[in-house]
C-alpha positions in Angstrom: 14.6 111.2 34.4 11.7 112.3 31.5 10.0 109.4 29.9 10.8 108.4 26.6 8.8 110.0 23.5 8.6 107.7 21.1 7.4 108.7 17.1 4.9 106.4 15.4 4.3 106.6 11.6 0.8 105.3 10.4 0.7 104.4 6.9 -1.6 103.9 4.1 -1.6 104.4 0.4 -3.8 107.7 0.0 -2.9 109.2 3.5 -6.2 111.2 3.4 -8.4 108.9 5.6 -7.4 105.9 7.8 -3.6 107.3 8.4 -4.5 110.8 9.6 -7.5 109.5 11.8 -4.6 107.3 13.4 -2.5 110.3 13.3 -4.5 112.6 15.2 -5.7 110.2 18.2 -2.3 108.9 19.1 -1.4 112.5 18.9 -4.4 113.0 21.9 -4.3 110.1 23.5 -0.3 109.2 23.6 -0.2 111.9 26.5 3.2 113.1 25.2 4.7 109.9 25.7 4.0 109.9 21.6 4.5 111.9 18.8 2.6 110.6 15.5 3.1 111.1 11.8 1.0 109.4 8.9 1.9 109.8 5.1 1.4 107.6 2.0 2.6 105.7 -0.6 0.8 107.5 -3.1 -1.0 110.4 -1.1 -4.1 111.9 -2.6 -2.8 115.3 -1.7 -5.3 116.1 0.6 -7.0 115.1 3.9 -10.7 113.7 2.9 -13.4 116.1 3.9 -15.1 113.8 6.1 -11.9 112.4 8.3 -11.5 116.4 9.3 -14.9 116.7 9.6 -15.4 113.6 12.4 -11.9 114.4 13.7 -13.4 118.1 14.3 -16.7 116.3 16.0 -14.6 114.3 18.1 -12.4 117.2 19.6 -8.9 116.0 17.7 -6.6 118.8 17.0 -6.6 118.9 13.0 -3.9 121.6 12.5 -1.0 120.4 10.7 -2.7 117.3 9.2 -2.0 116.9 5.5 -1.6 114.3 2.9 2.3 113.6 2.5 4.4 110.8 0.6 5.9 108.3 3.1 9.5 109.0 1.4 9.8 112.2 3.3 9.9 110.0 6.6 13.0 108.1 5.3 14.7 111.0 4.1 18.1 112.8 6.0 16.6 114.8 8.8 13.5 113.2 9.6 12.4 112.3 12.6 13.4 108.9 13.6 10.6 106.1 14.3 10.2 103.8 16.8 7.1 102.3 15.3 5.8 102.2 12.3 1.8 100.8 11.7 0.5 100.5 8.1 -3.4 100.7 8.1 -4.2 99.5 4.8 -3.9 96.2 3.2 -2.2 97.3 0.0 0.3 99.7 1.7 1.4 96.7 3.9 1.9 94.7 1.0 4.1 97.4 -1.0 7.9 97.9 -0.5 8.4 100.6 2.1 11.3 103.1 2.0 14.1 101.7 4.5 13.3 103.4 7.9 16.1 105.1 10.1 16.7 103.3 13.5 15.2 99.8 12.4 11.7 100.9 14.2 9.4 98.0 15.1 6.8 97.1 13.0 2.9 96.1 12.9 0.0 96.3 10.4 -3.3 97.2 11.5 -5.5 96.6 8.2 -8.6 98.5 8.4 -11.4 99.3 5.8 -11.2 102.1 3.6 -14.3 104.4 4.6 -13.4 106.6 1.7 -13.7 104.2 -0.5 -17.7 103.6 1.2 -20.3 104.3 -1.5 -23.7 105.7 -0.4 -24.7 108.8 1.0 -22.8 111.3 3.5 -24.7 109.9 6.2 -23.7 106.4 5.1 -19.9 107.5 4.6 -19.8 109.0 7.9 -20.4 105.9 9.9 -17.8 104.2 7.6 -15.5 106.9 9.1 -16.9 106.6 12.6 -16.2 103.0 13.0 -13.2 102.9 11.4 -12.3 106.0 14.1 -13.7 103.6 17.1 -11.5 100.9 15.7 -8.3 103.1 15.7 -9.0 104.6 19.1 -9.4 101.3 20.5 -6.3 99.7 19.2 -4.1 102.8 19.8 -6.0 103.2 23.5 -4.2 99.3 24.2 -1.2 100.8 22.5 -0.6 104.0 25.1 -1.4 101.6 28.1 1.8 99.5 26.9 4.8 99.6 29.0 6.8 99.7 26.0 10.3 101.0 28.0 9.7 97.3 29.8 8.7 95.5 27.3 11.5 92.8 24.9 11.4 94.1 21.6 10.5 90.6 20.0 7.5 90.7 22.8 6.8 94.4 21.8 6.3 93.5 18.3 4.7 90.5 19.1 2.3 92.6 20.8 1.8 95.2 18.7 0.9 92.7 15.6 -2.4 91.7 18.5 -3.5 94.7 19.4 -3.7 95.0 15.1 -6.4 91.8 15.1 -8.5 93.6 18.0 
């Protein structure tokens, strides 16, 4: 019998940063075992230059990323999530859309390196730390047995791999 493939939606309120960083190592480092999405409450429209740029440095596949409205996730047809992560204070505090399939949720607030002022060099290791952040947190999430795991313990679980 296959392992279970489960979607995970990272949100934010731009979806050009933070989200799409998320979006692209789970994509990596899930194995297969996950299939991850990111979108916005009010996306910007595009992926910021630098998140593709580090993304690119890193080795993360960047084709397909781009800067979507979260409603398209709750819409007929979508995929269906199993977990859903917001990455940004503001979009945790906002009223989501009503996901499909009740999907377990967590917010794993992060700083805004977009929103870094200073020079590119500066920016970048706003973007850098914030991408050694992610990786760790979503590196504890792909070691989870999450098949085994309660769902009360899974979200439990999920909400402190967010304060790491």
């Amino acid at each position: 019998m296959a392992d279970p493939t489960y979607n995970a939606l990272f949100l934010c309120t731009g979806n050009s940063a933070r989200s799409i960083l998320a979006e692209a190592i789970l994509n990596r480092v899930g194995g297969g075992r996950f299939r991850a999405y990111s979108a916005g409450s009010q996306p910007r429209g595009e992926v910021h230059p630098l998140a593709l740029a580090l993304l690119r440095e890193k080795g993360e596949d960047t084709r397909g990323l781009r800067s979507k409205a979260w409603d398209e996730f709750a819409a007929p047809g979508a995929p269906v999530m199993d977990l859903v992560f917001t990455v940004c204070d503001s979009a945790a505090g906002e009223a989501c859309p009503v996901w499909p399939g009740q999907p377990i949720t967590a917010h794993w607030g992060i700083d805004d390196p977009a929103a870094v002022p200073g020079s590119i060099e500066e920016q970048m290791r706003a973007f850098r730390r914030v991408h050694e952040v992610l990786l760790h947190r979503i590196e504890l999430l792909a070691q989870l047995k999450l098949e085994s795991l309660e769902r009360l313990a899974l979200a439990r679980r999920l909400r402190e791999i967010g304060k790491s």
